[in-house]
N, C-alpha and C positions, 0 to 999 in steps of 0.2 A: 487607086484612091480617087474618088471623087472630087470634080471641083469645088466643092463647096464644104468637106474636107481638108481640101487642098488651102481654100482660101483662110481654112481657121489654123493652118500650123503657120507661127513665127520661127524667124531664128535669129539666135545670141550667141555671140562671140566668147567663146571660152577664152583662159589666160594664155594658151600654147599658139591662142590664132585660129585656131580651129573653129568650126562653125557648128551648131547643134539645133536641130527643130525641136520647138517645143508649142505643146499647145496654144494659142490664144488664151491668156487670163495665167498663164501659168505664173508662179511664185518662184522667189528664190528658191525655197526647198524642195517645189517640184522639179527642177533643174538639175538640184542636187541629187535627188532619185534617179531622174532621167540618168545622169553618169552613173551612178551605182549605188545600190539600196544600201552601202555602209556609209556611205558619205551623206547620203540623205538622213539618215537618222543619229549622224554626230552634227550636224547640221545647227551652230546656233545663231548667225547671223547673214549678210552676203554685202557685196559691194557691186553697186549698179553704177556704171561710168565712171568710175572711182567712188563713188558716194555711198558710206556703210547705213544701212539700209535694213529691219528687221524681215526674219526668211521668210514672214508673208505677204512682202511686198510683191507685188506683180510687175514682171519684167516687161518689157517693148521690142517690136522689131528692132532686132540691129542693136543691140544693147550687149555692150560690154561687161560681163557678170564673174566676179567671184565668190567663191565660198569661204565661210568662215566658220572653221570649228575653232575647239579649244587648244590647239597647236597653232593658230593661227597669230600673229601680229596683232590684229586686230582685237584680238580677245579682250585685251585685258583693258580696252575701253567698254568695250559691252559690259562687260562686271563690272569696270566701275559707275559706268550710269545708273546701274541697279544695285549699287553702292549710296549714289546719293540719292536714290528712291529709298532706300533702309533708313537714309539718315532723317527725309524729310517725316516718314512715317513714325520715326521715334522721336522728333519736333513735336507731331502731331497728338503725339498719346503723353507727353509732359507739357502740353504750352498748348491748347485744346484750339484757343482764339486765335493761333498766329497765323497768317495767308502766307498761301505756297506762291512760288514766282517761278524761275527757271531754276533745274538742279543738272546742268551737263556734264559731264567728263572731259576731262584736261589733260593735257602732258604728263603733269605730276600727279595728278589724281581726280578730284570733283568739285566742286561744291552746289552750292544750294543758296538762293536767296531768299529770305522771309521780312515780311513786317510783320507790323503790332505782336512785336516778340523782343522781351526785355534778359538779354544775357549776356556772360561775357565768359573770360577763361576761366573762371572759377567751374562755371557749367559744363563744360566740354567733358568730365568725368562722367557725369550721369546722364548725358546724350550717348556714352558710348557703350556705358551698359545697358542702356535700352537697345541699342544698335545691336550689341552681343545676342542679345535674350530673341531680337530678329532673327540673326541671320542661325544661332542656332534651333531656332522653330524652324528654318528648313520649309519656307514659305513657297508655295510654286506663284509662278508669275502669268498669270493670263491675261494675253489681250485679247481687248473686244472693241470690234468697230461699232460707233450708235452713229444716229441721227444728229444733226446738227441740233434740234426739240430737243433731245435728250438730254444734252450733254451741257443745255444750257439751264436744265432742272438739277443736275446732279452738283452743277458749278454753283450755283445762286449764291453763293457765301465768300467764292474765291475771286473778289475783280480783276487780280492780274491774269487768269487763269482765262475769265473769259474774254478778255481783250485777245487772247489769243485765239480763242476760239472762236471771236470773229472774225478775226485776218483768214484762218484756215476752211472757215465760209466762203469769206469774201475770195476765197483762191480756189476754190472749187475742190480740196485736196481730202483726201480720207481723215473722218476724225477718228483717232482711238484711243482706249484708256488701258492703262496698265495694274491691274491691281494685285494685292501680295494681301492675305489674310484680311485685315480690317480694314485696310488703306488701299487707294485708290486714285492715277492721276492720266490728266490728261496729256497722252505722251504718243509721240509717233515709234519709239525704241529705236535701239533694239534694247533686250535685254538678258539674262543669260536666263537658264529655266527656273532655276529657286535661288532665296536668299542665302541657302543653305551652300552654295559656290563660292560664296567670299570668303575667299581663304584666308582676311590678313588686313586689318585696318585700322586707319586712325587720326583723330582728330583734328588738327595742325593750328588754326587759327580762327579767330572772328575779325571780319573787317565790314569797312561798308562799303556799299555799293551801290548806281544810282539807278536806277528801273531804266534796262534799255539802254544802258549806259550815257542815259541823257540827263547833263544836269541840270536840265528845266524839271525832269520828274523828280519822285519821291527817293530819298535814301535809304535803303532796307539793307538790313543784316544780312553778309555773307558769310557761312559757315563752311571754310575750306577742310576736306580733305582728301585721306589715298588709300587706295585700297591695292593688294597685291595679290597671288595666287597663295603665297607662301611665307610664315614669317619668317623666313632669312630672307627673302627677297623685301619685307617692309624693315628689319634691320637694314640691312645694308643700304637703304632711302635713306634713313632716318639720319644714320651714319655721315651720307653726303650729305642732306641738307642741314648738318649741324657743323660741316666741314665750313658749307657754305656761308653761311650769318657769321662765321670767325672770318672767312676773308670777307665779309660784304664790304664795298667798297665805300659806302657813307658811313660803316664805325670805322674803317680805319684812317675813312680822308678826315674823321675827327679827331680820331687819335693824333694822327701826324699832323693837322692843321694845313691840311691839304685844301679842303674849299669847303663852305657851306652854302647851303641854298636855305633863305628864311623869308618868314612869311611879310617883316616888312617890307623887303625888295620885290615880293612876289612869287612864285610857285614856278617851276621849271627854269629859274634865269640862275644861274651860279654864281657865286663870288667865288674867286680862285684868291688864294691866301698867297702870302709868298712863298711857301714851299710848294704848294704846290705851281704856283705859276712859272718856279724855277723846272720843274719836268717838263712841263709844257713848251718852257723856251727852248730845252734842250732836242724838243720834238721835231721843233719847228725849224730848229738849226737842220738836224737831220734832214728831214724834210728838205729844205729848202738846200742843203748841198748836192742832195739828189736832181733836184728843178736842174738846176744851174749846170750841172754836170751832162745834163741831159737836154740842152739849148731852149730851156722855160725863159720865158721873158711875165717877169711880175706887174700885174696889174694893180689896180685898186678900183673897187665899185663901193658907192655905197650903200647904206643899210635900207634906203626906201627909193623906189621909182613910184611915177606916175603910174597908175595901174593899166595906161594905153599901150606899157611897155609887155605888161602881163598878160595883155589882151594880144597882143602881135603874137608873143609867144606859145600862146598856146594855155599859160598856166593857169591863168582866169579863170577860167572853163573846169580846169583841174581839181585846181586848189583854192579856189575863193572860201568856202567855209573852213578851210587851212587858215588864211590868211588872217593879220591883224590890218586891219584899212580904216582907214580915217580921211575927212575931208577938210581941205585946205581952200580957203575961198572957194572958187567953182569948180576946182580940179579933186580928182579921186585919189589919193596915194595908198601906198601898201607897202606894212615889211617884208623885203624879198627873202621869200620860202626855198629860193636856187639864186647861184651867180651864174648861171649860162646865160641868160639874156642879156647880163649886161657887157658879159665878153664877146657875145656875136654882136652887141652894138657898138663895141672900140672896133673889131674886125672889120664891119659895113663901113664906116670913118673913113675907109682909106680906099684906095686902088690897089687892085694887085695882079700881078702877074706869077705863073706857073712857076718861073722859078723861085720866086719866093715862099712858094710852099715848102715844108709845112709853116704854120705858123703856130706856137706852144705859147699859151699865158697859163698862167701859173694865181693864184688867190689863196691867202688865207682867209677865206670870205664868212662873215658871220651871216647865217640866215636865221628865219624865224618861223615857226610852225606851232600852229593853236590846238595842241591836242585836248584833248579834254583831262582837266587836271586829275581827276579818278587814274586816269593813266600814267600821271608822272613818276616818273621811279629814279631818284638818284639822277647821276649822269647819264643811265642810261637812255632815258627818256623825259626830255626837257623844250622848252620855248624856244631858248636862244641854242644855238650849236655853230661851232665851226667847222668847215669842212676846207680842208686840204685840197682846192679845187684844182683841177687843170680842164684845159678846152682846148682843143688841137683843129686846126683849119686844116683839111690837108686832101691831095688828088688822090681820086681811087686807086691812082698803083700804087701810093706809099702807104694804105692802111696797113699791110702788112709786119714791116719793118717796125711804124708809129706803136704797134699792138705791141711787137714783141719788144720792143725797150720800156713799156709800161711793163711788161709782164716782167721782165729783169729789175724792174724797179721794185714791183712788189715782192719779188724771192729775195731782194736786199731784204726789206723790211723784216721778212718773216722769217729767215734765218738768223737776222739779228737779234730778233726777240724769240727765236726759237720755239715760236707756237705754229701747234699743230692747225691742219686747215683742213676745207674740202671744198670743191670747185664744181661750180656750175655753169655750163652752156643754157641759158635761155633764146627761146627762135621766138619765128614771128608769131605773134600772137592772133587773133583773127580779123580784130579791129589794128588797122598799122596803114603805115603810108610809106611811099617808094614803089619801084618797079619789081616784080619778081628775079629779073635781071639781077639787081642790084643785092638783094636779100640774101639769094642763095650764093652770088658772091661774099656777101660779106659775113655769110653763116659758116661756108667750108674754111673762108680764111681763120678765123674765132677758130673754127676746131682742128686748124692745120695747125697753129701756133700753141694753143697747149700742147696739144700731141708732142712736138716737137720741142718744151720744155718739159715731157716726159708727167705730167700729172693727172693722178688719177681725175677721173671728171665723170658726173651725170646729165643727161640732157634733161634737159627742165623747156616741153613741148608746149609751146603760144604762152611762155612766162616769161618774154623779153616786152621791151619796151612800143610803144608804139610806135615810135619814131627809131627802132633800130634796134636788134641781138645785141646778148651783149652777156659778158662774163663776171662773175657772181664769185667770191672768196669769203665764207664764211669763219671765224676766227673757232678755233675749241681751246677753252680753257684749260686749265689744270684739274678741274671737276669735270672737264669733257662735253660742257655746256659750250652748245654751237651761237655765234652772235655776227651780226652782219659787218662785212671789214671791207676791203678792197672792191674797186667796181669797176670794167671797163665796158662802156657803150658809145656803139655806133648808132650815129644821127642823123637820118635824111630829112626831119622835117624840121628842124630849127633854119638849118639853110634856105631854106624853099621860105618859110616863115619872111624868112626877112631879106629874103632876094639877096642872100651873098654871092660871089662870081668872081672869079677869077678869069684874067684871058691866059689864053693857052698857046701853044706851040703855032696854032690854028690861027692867030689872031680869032677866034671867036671865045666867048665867054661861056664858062662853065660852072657849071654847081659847085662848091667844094664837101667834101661829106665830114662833120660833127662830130670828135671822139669828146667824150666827157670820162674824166677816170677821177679815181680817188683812194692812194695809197692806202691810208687810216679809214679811208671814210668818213668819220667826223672823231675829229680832236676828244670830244665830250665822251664817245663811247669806246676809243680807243684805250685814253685814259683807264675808264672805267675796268674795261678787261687785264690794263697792265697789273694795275691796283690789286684784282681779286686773285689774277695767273702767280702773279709775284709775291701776293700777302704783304704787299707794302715794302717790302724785302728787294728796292728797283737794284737795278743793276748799277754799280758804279758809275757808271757815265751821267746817268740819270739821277743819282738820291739826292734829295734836297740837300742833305747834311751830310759830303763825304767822307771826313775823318773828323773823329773828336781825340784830341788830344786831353789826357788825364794826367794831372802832376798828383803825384803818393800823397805829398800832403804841401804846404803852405811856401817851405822852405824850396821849393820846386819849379814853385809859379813863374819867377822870372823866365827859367831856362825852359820852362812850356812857352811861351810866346819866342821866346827866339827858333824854339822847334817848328813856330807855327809860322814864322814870315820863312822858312824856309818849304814851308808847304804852300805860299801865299795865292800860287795857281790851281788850286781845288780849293771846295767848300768847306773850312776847317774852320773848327769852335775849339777855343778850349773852355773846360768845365772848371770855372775858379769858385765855386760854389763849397760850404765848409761842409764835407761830407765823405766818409770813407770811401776808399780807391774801391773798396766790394761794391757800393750803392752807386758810385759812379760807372763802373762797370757794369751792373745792373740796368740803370738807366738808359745807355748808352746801347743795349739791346735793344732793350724795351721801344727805344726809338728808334730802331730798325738801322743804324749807324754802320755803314758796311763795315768800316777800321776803327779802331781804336790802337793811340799812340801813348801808352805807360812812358812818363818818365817822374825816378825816385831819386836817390841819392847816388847809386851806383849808375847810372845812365847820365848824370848830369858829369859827374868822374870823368867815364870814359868818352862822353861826348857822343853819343848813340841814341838807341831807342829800342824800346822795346813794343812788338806790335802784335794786336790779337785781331782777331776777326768775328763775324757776328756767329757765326760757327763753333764760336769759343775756342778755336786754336789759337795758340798765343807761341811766338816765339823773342828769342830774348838776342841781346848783343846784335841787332841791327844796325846798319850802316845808314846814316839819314840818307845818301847820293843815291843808295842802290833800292831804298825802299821809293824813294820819288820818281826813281827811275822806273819801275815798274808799277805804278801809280799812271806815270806818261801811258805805257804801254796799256796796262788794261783801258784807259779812257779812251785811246785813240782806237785802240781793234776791239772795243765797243765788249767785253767779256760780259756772259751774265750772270756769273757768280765772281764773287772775289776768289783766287787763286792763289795769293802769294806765299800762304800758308802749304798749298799743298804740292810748290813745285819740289 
């Protein structure tokens, strides 16, 4: 081979590690030939440094390359972006004037933004039949690269369209169009070969949305929806997501009068009702016998610093268009978005010496984060939030230990509520600060100590912190929906920040290194999960309303409250309401009431009780001592269904 042969073949990184020359200019699918002329021609899309990318993109030296057919992972976003290219095209042929914006593929499926387009669910019907009458025309999908001239003659009518296609000017990047029979848009793909591939779709909602998700710009229609390979596979979506809207956590914290969020108080700040602020206290009990058991010493910070305090810490820089700030005569303040600044500023407050490490504060700290309200959802995503904070001072030999009594702490949590998890190691990222020294110490520790509480884990590479690795507990619901939970990270740059030090054994001074963890993670989202995991249905320990005591009928009522000062240490109602024992029993479901206590005329006789469960097991000639008795026990060893029924 000649050198100038030589000079035009590159090589890319197959997924085994292996290495593979390939021409200069070549494409994913040339790639995919190069391994072998069947894979090249099942060939619908590839993935370049992780990045899914259509098979005529042109790969780079040294470039990490997969393949993606239709057995692929990946697939079934390819179809469905050429899902919401079917859908915008069938916009297009009923609503002639409406401008296209972005239509990508999602987790659960697509959507599509439009303006100057007037619909709502009544129309989702006859968008879908148009979609039908697409996808079975069996449309093929061709792209083509034009001119930047071109594409801004073919656009003349679409302004969001060509605001994009001046950024992808302005960026030097290929323009291309993807078009299917009559329709035609400006798209990088991928996409699969014809419309005739969508196996399976459907319409879900209309919502709005802000252009760019900026609320300075314009509001446009968002038309969600999902597409699948198969309809069993869109049954069984559909299935979940109607599972899901029965447990959503804002019908049912309405139903139970668990909390509202309205719009005279504001958008993302909650009001907690007394039932539900009774969960919460019982959270927070939990919580905080954990702290305690575990040598937390409780702080208090409050809800705004000077933003000089933001600016030392690093957050300013971070989080300022986060931040809510306002000015007080000449000074700058902000509501605090983290309580670690203010716990490494009680920390610096003092002197210390080696053997007073570690040092554990402990916070139920409320912060504040300015997302954009288009984003707000429920508890899950909100203004104000509390978080379960702790901040641990402590000498490089004891990160070890400090890690693993967090990590004990969290398997309390998570076997008590019995929800499923998965765990990730994040390293250093590329932008970070501390010594290599320090890093790769403090990265084997992180994955000697999971190992060593046996849990499965994936490394999540340059997705740690910049100031420190750090370990990741995603919570999985009951629908098997993943949401962010527990966190522990290690911190060499908040100390360095604010010059903390300890003297040491040495009489000289030294750094100490930063853990930040957080059991729940935040109160607000924990709630949230319990809510949807449980369907309102808490566990004993936890329900607003532990027993309701029901008298048969009027003549009863006395010996219901003497039943009830004998329950007077749990949450007990009696229902003196004039309404038959079936309706209060009913009701008494209906409100997720883990026990109910029957007494009628034979129970008031023998002095007893009779009890059912929200289970509808009911049994009869109860002992009050021995039902209170085990009332003690389920609250104390925390059970997460009621039992008494089925010992």
């Amino acid at each position: 081979m000649s050198q100038s042969e030589s000079e035009s073949q590159i090589a890319v990184v197959l997924p085994d590690g292996s290495e593979l020359s390939v021409p200069e200019g070549a494409s994913v699918e040339d790639v995919a030939y190069e391994i072998g002329p069947g894979l090249g021609r099942d060939t619908v899309a590839g993935k370049i440094d992780g990045d899914l990318v259509a098979k005529e993109a042109v790969v780079h030296d040294g470039a990490a390359i997969e393949i993606v057919t239709d057995g692929s992972d990946e697939y079934l976003d390819v179809m469905r972006h050429t899902a919401a290219h079917v859908l915008a095209q069938a916009v297009k042929r009923l609503y002639p004037d409406a401008k296209l914006a972005i239509g990508p593929p999602t987790d659960e499926g697509f959507y599509y933004d439009f303006d100057d387009i007037d619909v709502d669910a009544d129309d989702l019907a006859a968008l879908e039949d148009e979609m039908a009458d697409i996808v079975e025309a069996d449309l093929e999908l061709e792209r083509e690269a034009v001119s930047y001239e071109e594409a801004k003659e073919r656009l003349a009518d679409e302004p969001y369209k060509l605001e994009l296609l001046d950024e992808l000017h302005e960026a030097g990047a290929e323009i291309t169009f993807y078009s299917q029979g009559d329709f035609e848009d400006l798209c990088a793909g991928p996409h699969v070969e014809s419309t005739g591939e969508i196996g399976a779709f459907d319409l879900l909602e209309i919502a709005g949305a802000y252009w760019r998700g900026d609320e300075d710009n314009e509001m446009q229609t968002r038309i969600y929806g999902t597409a699948f390979e198969s309809e069993t596979d869109l049954e069984q979506f559909l299935d979940r997501k109607e599972e899901a809207e029965r447990r959503d956590h804002r019908k049912i914290g309405n139903q139970m009068d668990l909390f509202s969020i309205q719009d005279v108080t504001g958008p993302g700040l909650p009001l907690y009702h007394p039932n539900g602020k009774t969960v919460l206290r019982e959270l927070e009990r939990f919580i905080e016998d954990l702290n305690l058991d575990s040598g937390y010493e409780y702080v208090e910070t409050p809800h705004l610093f000077k933003t000089d305090l933001w600016k030392r810490s690093g957050h300013y820089d971070n989080y300022e268009d986060d931040m809510f700030l306002f000015e007080v005569d000449d000074d700058e303040f902000g509501l605090k978005p983290m309580n670690c600044p203010g716990h490494a500023a009680i920390f610096q407050d003092q002197s210390w010496s080696y053997r007073d490490l570690p040092v554990r504060y402990a916070e139920d700290g409320k912060v504040y984060r300015k997302e954009q309200s288009g984003e707000l959802s429920g508890l899950s995503r909100v203004w104000a939030f509390t978080i379960d904070d702790g901040h641990l001072f402590v000498r490089p030999d004891q990160i070890e230990a400090e890690v693993e009594q967090i990590l004990d702490a969290i398997d309390t949590v998570l076997d008590t509520f019995e929800l499923d998890y998965e765990v990730a190691l994040a390293t250093r990222p590329e932008k970070s600060v501390g010594s290599d020294e320090i890093w790769e110490r403090a990265e084997s520790i992180l994955e000697r100590v999971i190992e060593e509480h046996e849990d499965e884990y994936v490394v999540e590479e340059g997705d740690g912190a910049f100031y420190g690795p750090k370990i990741d507990f995603a919570f999985e619901d009951a629908l098997g929906r993943k949401w962010d939970g527990p966190t522990v990270q290690l911190d060499f740059n908040m100390p360095e920040r604010f010059d903390l030090s300890y003297v040491g054994e040495d009489n000289e001074h030294h750094r100490p290194v930063m853990i930040h963890r957080g059991v729940y993670g935040s109160y607000e989202r924990f709630f949230m999960v319990l809510i949807e995991h449980f369907e309102g249905k808490f566990p004993f320990w936890l329900a607003p309303e532990q027993v309701r005591i029901l008298p048969i009928s009027d003549d009863n009522l006395d010996y219901a409250h003497e039943v009830a000062d004998e329950f007077s240490e749990f949450r007990v109602e009696v229902n003196d309401r004039d309404a038959t024992i079936e309706r209060k029993i009913r009701g008494a479901h209906n409100d997720r009431v883990p026990y109910m206590i029957i007494v009628g005329g034979n129970e008031e006789e023998a002095g007893n009780i009779s009890v059912r469960d929200r289970k509808e097991n009911q049994e009869y000639d109860v002992e009050v001592d021995e039902f209170r008795d085990h009332l003690r026990r389920e609250r104390d060893e925390k059970h997460v269904e009621p039992d008494f029924l089925l010992d």
